[in-house]
C-alpha positions as CSV (number, residue, x, y, z in Angstrom):
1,X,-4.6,22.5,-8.0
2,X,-1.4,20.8,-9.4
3,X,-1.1,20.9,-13.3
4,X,-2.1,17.8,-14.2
5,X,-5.3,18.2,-13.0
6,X,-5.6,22.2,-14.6
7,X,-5.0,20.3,-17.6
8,X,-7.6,17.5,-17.6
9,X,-9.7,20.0,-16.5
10,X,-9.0,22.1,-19.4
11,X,-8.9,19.1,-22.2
12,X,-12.3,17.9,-23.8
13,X,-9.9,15.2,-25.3
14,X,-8.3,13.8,-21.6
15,X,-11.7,14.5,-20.3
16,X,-13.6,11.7,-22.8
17,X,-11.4,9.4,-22.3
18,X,-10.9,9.6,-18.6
19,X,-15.0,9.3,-19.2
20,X,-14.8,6.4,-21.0
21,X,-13.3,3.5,-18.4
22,X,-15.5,1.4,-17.3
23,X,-14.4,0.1,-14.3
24,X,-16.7,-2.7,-13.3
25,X,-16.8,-4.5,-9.7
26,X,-14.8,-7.5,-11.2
27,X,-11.7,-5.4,-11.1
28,X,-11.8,-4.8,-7.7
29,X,-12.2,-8.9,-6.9
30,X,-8.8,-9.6,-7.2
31,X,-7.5,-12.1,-4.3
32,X,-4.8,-9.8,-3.2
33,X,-6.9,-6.4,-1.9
34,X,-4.2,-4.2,-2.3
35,X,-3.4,-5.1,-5.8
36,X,-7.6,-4.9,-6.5
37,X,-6.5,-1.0,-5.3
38,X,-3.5,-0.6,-7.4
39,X,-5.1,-2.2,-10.5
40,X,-7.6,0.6,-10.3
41,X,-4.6,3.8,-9.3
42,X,-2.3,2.4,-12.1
43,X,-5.2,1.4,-15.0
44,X,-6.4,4.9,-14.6
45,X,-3.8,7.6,-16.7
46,X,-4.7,10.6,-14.8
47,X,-3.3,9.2,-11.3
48,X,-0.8,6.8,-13.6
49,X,0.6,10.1,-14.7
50,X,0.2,11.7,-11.3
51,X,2.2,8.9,-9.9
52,X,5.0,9.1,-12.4
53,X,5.5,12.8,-12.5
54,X,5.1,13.1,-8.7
55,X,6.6,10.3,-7.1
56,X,9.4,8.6,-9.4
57,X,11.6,11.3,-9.0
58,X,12.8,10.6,-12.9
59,X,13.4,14.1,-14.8
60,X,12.2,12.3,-18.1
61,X,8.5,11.5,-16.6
62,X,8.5,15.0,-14.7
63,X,6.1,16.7,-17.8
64,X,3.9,13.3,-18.9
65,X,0.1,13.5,-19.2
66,X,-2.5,11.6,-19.2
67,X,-2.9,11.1,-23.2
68,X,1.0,10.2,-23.6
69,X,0.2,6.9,-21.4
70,X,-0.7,3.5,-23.3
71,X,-1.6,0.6,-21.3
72,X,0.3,-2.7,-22.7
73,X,-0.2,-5.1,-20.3
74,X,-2.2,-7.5,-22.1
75,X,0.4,-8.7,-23.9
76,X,2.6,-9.9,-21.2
77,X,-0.4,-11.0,-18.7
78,X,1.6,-14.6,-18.9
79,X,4.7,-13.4,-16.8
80,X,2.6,-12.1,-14.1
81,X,2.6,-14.3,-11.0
82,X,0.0,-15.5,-8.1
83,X,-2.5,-13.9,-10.9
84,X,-1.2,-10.1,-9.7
85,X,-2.7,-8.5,-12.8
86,X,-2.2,-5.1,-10.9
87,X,1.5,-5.1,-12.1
88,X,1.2,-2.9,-15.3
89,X,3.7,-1.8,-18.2
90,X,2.9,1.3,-19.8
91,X,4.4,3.0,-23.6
92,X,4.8,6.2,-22.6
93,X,5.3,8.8,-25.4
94,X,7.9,12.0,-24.8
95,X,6.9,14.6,-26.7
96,X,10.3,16.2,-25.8
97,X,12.4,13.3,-26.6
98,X,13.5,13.3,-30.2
99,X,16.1,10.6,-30.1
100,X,13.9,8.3,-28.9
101,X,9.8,8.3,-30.3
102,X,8.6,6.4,-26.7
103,X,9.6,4.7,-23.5
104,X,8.3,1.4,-21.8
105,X,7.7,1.7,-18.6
106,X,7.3,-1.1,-16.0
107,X,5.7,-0.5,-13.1
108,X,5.5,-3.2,-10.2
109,X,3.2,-2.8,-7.5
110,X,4.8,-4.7,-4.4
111,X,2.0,-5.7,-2.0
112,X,3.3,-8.1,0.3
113,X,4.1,-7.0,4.0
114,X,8.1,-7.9,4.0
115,X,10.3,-6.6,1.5
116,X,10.8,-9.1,-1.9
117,X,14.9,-9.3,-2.3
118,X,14.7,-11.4,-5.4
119,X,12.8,-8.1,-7.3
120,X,15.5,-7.7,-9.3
121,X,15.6,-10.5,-10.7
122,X,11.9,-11.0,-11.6
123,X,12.5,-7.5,-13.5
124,X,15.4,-8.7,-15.3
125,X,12.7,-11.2,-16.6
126,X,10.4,-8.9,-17.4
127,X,13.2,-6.6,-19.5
128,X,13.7,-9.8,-21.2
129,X,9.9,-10.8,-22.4
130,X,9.4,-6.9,-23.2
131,X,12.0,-6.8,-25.4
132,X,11.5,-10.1,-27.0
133,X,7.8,-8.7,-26.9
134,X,9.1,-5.0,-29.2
135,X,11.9,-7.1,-31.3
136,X,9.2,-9.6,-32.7
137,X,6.5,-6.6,-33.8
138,X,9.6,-5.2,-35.5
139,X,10.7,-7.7,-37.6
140,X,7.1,-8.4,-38.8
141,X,6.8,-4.6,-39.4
142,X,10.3,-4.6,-41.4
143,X,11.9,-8.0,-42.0
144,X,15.9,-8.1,-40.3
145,X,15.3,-4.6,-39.2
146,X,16.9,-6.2,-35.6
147,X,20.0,-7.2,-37.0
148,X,20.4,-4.2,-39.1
149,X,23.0,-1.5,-37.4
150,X,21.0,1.2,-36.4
151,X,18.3,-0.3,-34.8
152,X,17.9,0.4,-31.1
153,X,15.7,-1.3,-28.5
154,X,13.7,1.2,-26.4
155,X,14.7,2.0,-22.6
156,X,12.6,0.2,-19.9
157,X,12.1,2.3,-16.3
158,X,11.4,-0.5,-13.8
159,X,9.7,0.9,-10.8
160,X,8.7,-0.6,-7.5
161,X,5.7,0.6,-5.8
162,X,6.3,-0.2,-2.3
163,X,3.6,0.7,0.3
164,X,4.6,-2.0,2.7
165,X,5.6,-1.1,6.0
166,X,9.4,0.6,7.1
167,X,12.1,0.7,4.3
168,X,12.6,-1.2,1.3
169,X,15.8,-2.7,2.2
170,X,16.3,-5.3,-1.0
171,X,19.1,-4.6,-3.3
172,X,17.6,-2.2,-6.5
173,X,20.5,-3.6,-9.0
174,X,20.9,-7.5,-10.2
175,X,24.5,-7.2,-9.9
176,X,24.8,-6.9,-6.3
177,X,22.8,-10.2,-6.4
178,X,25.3,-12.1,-8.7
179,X,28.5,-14.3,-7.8
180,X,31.6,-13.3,-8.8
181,X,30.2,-9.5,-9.8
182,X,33.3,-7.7,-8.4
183,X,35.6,-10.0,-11.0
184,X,33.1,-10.4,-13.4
185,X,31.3,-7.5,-13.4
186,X,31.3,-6.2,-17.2
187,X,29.7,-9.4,-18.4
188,X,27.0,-9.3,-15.7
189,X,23.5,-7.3,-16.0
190,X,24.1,-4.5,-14.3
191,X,20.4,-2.2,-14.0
192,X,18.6,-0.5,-11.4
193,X,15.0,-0.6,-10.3
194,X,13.3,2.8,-8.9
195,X,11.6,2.5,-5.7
196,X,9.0,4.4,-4.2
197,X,8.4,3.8,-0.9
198,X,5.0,5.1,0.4
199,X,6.4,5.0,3.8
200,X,9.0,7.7,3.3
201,X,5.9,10.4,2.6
202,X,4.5,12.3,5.5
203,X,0.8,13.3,5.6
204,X,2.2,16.6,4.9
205,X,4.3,15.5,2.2
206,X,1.2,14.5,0.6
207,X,-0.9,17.1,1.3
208,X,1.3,19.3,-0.4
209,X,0.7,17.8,-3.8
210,X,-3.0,18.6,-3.9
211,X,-4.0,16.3,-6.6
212,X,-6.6,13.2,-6.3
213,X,-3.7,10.7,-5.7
214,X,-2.3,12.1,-2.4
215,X,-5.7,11.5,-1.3
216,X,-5.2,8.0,-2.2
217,X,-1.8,7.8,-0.9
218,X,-3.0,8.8,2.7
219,X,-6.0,6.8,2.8
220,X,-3.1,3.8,1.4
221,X,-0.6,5.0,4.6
222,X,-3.3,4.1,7.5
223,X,-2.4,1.1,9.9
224,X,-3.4,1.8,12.9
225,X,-6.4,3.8,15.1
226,X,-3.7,6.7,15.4
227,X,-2.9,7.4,11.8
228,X,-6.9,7.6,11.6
229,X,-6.8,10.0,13.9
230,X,-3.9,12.1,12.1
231,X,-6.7,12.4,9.0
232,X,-8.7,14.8,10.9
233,X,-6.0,17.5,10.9
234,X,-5.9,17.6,7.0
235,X,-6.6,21.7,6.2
236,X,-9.5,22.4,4.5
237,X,-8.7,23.8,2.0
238,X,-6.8,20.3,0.6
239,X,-10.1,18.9,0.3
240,X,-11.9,21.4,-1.1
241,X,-9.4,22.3,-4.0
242,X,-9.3,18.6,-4.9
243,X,-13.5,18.8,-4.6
244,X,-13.8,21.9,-6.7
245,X,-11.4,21.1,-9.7
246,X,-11.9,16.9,-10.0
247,X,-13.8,15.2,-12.9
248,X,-16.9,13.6,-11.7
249,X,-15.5,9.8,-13.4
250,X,-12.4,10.6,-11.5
251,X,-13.9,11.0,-7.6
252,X,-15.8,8.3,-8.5
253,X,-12.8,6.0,-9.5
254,X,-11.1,7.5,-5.9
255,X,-14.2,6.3,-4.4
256,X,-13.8,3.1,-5.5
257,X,-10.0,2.9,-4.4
258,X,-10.4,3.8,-1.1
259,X,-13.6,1.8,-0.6
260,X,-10.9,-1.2,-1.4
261,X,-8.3,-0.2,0.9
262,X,-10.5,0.5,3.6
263,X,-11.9,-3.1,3.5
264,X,-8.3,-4.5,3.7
265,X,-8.7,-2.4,7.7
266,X,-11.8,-3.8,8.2
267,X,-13.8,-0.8,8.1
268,X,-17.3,-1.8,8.2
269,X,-19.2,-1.7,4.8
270,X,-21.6,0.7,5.8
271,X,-19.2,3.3,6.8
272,X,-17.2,2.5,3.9
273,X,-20.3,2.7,2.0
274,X,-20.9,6.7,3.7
275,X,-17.8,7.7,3.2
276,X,-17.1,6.5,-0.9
277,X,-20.9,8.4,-1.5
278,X,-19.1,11.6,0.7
279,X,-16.3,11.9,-1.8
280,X,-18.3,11.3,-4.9
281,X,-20.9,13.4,-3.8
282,X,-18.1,16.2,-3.4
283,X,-19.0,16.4,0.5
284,X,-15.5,16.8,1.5
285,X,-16.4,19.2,4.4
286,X,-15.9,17.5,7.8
287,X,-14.9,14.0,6.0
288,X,-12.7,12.7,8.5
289,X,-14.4,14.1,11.5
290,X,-16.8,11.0,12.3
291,X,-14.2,8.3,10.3
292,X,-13.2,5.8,12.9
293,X,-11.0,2.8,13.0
294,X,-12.0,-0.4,12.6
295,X,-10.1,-3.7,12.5
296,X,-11.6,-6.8,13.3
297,X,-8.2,-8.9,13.5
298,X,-6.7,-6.7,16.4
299,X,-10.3,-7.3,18.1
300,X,-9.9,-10.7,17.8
301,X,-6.3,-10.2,19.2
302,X,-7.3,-8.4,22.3
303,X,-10.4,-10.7,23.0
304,X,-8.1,-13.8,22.7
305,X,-5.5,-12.3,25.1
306,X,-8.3,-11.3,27.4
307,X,-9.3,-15.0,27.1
308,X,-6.0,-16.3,28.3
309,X,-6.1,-14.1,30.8
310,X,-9.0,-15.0,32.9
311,X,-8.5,-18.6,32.8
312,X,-4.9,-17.7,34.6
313,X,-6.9,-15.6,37.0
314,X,-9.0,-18.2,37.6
315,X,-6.5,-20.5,38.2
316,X,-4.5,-18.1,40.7
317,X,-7.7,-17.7,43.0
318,X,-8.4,-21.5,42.7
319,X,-5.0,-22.1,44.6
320,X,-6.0,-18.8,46.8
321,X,-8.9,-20.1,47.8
322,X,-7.3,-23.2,49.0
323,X,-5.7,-21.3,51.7
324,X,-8.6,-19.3,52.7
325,X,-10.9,-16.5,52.0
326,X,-9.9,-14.2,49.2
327,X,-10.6,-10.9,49.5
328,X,-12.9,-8.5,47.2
329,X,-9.7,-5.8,46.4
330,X,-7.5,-8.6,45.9
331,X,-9.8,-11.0,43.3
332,X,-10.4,-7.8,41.5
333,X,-6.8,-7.2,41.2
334,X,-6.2,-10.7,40.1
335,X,-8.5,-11.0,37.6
336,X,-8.3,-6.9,35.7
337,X,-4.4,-7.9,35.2
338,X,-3.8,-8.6,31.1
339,X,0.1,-9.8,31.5
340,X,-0.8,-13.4,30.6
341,X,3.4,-14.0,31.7
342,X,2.8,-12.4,34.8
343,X,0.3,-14.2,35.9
344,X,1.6,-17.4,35.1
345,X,4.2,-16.7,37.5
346,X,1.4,-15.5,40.2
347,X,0.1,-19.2,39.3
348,X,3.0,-20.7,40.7
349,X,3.5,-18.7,43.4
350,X,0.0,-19.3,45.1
351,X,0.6,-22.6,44.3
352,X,4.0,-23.0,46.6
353,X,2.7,-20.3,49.4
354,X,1.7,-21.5,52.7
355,X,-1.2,-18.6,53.2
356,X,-2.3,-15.6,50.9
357,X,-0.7,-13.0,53.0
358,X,2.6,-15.1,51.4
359,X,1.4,-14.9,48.4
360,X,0.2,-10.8,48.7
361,X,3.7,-10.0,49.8
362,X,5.6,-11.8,47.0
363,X,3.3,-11.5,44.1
364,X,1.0,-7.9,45.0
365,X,2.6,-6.4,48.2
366,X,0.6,-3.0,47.7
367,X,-2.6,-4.4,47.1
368,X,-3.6,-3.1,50.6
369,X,-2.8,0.5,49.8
């Protein structure tokens, strides 16, 4: 097992508090499903910590632990937009960091399916109202102390979450988005964001990491009935390590998680429902094997497109029949083809031909094969 969880599992004092959040079934009603998910990874500070030792890439955040993590966000819930209350901003202390007692961290979870190129500039924001935020407790701590010389603002990490599909392709620093920047460029804000892009992980990227948020992660990467299928190749031993050396609260929070981003494939409940009570019952053996994939809007697609298709099919043996008897082989033909374009042109075709043996050698000549 990695060492963060070693060390929750070895700390009565990360262990009471990872006991004590209460994560009732409003948190997980949030209109945006993903953010429902990443309000629950990101409020809890054993994956929060997971996340930024693991993922951020940052040297400062490679050593933090749960108990140096304290969630802030409440006091800037007014700068959060579309009611995302998954973004989160989190004091993180650095026990290793004498020049500076803490560090705020921001960390944006983007949810929407395209890349958002105006990021930057919504962080720049947020620098702004968390800074206003630290100035203002200051001076009622210690009256001036901001204009005084030696006082120093803390430093703000803005990360991006991105678990959207193929590359995050927006520019990560506000100067590349302002006017003038090559001329003016000393007077212009000039910071970078850190992205994480789930999409640049493999399955055995994750795997590798054996702790309870890569299990997240891959349960977060699935799209399609094919990434489903990848699942059943995890090893076993994965599982079972993450089984045998997890907190109880904890599976149960991972339960939870993936019960949400599960619903957001259209998995039906009451598979959702078996497989949350598999992880929280530690019955990781064979979890995968009888998972399938679910999603009612590609049904929908495919039912609609089959739709289309047999009214064209209709239509093209309407015309047929006009000319004479169609054939069993050749209806069949006609109406198993799904290229809705194709037969559109086989529409117009029987329409202009003078017998179906005209319209056979234009439109299906190897029909009699």
């Amino acid at each position: 097992m990695t060492e963060i969880t070693q060390k929750n599992n070895g700390s009565s004092t990360d262990m009471q508090k990872e006991q004590n959040i209460n994560f009732s079934d409003a948190q997980i009603t949030n209109k945006k499903v993903k953010d429902s998910g990443a309000k629950l990874i990101f409020g809890n500070p054993i994956l929060c910590a997971q996340f930024l030792r693991g993922y951020t890439n940052i040297e400062l955040l490679k050593d933090v632990q749960p108990e140096d993590i304290t969630d802030i966000s409440e006091r800037f819930i007014s700068m959060w937009h579309e009611e995302r209350d998954s973004d989160s901003i989190k004091e993180i202390h650095l026990k290793d960091c004498p020049e500076s007692e803490s560090i705020f961290l921001i960390t944006l979870i983007e949810h929407q399916s395209k890349v958002d190129h105006d990021m930057s500039f919504r962080i720049l924001r947020y620098i702004v109202l968390i800074l206003t935020d630290y100035a203002q407790r200051m001076e009622k701590q210690h009256s001036g102390i901001t204009s005084s010389k030696g006082f120093q603002y803390p430093p703000i990490i803005p990360i991006v979450f991105y678990d959207g599909p193929g590359n995050w392709t927006a520019s990560t620093n506000f100067h590349n988005r302002t006017a003038l920047s090559d001329i003016l460029g000393k007077y212009i804000p000039c910071f970078e964001y850190c992205v994480v892009p789930l999409s640049q992980y493999s399955n055995q990227d994750l795997i590798a990491k054996k702790d309870e948020l890569s299990l997240v992660m891959l349960i977060d990467k699935l799209r399609s009935a094919a990434d489903f299928r990848q699942l059943q190749e995890v090893p076993d031993g994965y599982l079972e390590e993450i089984s045998r050396n997890s907190p109880d609260s904890l599976l149960q929070l991972i339960a939870k998680i993936i019960s949400v981003l599960l619903h957001r494939l259209n998995v039906p409940k009451e598979e959702i429902v078996a497989f949350a009570d598999q992880i929280e019952r530690r019955d990781f053996a064979m979890l995968f094997e009888k998972f399938e994939a679910y999603d009612v809007q590609e049904t929908r697609r495919v039912s609609k497109n089959e739709g289309i298709c047999l009214g064209k099919a209709q239509i093209v043996l309407s015309f047929l029949a006009d000319l004479g008897d169609v054939t069993e082989p050749l209806k069949e033909r006609i109406l198993s083809e799904k290229d809705p374009e194709l037969l559109t042109v086989w529409s117009k075709v029987a329409a202009k031909a003078a017998s179906i043996d005209e319209f056979i050698s234009q439109c299906i000549p190897n029909i009699n094969e």
